[in-house]
Backbone as numpy.savetxt, mean C-alpha at the origin, in Angstrom:
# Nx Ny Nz CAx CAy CAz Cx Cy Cz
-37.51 12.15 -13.45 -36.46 11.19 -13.20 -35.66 11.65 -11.98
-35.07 10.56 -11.25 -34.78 10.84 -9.68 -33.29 10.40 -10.12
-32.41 11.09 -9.53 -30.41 11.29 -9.05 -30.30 10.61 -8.22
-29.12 9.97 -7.67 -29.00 9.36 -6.77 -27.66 10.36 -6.24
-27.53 11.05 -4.98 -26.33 12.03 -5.12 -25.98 11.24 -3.40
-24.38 10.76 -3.97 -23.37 10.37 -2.91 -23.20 11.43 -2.03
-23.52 11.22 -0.62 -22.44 12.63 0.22 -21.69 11.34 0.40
-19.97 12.52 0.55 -19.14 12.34 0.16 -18.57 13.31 1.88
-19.08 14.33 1.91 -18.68 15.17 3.16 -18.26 14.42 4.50
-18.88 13.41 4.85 -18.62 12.96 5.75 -17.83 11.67 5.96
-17.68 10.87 4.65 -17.60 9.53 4.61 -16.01 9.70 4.31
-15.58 9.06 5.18 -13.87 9.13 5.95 -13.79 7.21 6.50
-12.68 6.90 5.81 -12.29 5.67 6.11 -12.00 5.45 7.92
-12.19 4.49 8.18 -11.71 4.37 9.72 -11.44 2.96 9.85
-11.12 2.38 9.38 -10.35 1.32 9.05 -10.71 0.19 7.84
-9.31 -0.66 7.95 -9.15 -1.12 6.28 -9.21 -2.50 6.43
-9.42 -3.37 5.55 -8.62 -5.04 5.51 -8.82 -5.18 4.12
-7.68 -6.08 4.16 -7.48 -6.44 2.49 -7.18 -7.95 2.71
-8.06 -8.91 2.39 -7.62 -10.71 2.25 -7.25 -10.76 1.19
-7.80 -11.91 0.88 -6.62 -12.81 -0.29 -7.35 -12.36 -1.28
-8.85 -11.59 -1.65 -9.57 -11.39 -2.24 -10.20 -10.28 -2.66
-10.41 -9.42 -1.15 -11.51 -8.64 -1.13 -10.95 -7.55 0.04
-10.96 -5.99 -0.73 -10.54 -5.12 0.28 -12.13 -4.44 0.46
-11.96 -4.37 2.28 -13.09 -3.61 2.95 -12.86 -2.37 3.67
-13.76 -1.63 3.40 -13.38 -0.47 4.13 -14.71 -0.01 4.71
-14.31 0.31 6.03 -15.18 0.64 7.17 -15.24 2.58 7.25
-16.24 2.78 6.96 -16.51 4.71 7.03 -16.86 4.93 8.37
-16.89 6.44 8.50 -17.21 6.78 9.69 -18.59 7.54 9.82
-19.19 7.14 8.78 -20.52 7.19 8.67 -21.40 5.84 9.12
-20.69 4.74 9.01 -21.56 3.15 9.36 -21.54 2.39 8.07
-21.14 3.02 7.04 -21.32 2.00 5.51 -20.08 1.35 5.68
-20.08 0.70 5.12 -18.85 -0.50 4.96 -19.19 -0.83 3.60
-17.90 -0.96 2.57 -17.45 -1.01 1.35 -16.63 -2.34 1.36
-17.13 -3.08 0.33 -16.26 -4.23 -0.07 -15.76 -4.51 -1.73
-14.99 -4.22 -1.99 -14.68 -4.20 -3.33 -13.64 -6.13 -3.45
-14.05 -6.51 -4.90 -12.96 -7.15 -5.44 -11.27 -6.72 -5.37
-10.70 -7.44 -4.76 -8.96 -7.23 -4.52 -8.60 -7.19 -6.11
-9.34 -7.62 -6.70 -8.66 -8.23 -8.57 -8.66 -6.46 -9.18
-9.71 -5.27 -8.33 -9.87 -3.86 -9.12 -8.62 -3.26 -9.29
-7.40 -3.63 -7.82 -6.61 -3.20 -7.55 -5.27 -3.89 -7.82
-4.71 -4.26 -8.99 -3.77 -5.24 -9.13 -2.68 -5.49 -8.50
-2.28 -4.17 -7.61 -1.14 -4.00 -7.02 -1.44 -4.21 -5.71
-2.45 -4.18 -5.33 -3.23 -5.13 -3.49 -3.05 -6.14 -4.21
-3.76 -7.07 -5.09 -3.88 -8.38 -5.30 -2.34 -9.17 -5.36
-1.30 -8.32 -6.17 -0.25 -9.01 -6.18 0.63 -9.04 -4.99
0.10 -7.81 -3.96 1.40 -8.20 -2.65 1.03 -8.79 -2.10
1.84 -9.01 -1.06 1.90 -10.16 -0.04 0.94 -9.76 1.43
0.58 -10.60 2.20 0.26 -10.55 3.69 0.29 -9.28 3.87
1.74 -9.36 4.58 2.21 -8.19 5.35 2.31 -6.90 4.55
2.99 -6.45 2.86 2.19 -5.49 2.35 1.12 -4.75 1.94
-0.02 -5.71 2.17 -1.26 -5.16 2.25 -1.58 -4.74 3.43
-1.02 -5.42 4.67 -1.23 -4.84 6.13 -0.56 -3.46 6.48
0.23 -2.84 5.12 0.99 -1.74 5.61 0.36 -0.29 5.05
-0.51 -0.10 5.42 -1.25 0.84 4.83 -1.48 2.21 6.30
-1.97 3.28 5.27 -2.41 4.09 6.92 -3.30 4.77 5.66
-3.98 5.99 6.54 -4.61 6.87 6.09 -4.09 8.03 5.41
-4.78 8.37 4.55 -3.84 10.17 4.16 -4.91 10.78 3.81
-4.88 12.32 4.05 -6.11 13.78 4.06 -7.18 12.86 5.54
-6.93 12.99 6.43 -8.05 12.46 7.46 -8.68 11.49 7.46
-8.56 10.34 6.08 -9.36 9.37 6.03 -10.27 8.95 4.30
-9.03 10.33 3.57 -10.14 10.30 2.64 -9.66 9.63 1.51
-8.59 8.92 2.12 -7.88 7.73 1.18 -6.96 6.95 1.77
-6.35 5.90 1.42 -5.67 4.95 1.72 -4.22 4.77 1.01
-3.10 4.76 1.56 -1.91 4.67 0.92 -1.02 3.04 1.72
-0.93 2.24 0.39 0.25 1.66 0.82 1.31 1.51 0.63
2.63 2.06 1.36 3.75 2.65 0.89 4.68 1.63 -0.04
4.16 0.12 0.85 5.27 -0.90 -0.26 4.89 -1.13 -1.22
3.58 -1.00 -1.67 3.09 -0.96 -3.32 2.58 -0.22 -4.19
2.82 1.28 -3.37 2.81 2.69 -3.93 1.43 2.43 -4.78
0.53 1.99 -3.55 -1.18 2.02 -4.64 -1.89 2.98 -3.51
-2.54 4.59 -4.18 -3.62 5.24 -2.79 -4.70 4.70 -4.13
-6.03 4.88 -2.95 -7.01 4.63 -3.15 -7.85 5.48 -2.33
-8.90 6.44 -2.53 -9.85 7.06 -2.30 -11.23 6.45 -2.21
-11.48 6.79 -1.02 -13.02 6.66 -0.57 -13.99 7.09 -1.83
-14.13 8.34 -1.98 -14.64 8.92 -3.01 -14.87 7.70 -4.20
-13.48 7.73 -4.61 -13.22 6.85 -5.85 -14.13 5.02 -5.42
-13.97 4.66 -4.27 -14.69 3.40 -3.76 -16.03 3.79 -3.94
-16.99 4.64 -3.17 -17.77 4.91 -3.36 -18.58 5.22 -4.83
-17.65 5.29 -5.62 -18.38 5.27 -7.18 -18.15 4.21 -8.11
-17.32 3.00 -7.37 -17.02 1.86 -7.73 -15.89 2.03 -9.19
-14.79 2.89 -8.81 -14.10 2.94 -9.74 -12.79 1.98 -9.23
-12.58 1.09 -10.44 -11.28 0.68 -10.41 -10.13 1.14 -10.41
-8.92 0.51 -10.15 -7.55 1.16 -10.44 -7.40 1.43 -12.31
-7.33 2.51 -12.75 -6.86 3.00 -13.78 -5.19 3.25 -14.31
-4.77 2.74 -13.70 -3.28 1.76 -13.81 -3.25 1.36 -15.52
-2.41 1.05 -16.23 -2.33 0.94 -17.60 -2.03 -0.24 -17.39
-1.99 -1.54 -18.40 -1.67 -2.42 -18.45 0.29 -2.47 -18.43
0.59 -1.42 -19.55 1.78 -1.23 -19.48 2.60 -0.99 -18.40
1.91 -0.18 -17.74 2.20 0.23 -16.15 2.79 -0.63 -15.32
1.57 -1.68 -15.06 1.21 -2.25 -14.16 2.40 -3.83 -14.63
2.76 -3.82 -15.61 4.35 -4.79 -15.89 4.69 -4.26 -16.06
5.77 -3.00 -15.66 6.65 -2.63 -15.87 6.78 -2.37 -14.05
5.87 -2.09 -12.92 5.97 -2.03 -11.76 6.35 -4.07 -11.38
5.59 -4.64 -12.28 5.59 -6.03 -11.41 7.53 -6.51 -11.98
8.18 -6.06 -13.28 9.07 -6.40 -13.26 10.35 -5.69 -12.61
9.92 -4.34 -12.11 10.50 -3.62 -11.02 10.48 -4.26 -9.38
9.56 -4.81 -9.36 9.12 -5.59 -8.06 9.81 -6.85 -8.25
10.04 -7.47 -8.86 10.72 -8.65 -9.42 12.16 -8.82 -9.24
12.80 -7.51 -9.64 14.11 -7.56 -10.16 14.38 -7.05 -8.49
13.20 -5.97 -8.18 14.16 -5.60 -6.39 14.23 -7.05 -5.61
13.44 -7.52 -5.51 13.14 -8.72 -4.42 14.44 -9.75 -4.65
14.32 -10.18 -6.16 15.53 -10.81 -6.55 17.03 -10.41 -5.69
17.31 -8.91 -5.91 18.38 -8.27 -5.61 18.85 -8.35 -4.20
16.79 -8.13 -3.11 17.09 -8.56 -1.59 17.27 -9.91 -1.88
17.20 -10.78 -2.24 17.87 -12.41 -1.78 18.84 -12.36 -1.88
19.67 -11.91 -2.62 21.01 -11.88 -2.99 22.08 -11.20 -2.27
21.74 -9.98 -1.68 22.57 -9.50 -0.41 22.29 -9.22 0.98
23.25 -10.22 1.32 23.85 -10.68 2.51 22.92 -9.64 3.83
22.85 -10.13 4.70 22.47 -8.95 5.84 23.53 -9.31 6.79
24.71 -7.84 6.90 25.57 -8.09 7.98 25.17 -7.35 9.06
24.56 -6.65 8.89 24.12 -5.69 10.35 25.02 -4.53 10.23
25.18 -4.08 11.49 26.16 -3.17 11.30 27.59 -3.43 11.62
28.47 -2.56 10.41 29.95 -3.28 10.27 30.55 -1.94 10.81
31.74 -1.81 11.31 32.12 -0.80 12.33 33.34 0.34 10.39
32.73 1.40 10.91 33.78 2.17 9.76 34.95 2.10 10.12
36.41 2.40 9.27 37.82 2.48 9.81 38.05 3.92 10.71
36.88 4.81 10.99 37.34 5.94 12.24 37.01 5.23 13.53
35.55 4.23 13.97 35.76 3.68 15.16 36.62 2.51 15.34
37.48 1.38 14.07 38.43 1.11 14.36 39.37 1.57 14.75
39.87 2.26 14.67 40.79 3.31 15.30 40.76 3.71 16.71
39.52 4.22 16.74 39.63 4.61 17.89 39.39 3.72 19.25
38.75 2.08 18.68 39.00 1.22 18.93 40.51 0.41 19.81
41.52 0.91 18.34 42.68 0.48 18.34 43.48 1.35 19.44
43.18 2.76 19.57 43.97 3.73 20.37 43.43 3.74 21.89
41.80 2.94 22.11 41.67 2.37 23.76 42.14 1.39 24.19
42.53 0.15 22.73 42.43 -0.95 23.29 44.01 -1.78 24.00
């Protein structure tokens, strides 16, 4: 009986995309990986631009995206493992995600408001 044994040594992400569906990842070996977006619940539930915010971490040998705090490993792609995320988990992050977003609609963006030391010193040029 014949093994089938992954190298793993060389195969380093070199770039990513994630659609509405389906995240791909391009190695620097020539394979290209396409997984279901649905493995990863926390790609599937963000938006556009949070799935576009990703970089590399260890040289390539995984993927981090900081606004939905999901890494993902080559390794782990390559053996076709899903996110192991708990169900519990994974609502208790979406009602954390819920309640922040809520919170950004709700306050105001003034920019920057001057403290009472450059009023002052404001007041003592002007």
């Amino acid at each position: 009986m014949s093994t089938l044994r992954i190298e793993q040594s060389e195969a380093r992400a070199q770039h990513v995309k994630a659609t509405a569906d389906t995240l791909t990842v391009d190695l620097t070996d020539g394979r290209t990986i396409s997984v279901p977006l649905a493995w990863f619940p926390r790609l599937l539930h963000g938006s556009v631009s949070e799935r576009s915010n990703w970089r590399f971490i260890a040289r390539g040998e995984g993927i981090h995206w900081t606004d939905l705090d999901q890494d993902i490993s080559v390794e782990g792609l390559l053996h076709g493992q899903q996110s192991r995320e708990s169900h519990a988990s994974l609502e208790r992050w979406l009602k954390n995600r819920q309640r922040k977003k809520s919170s950004d609609d709700k306050t105001p963006n003034r920019g920057l408001q001057p403290t009472p030391r450059t009023q002052k010193t404001r007041a003592r040029r002007g």
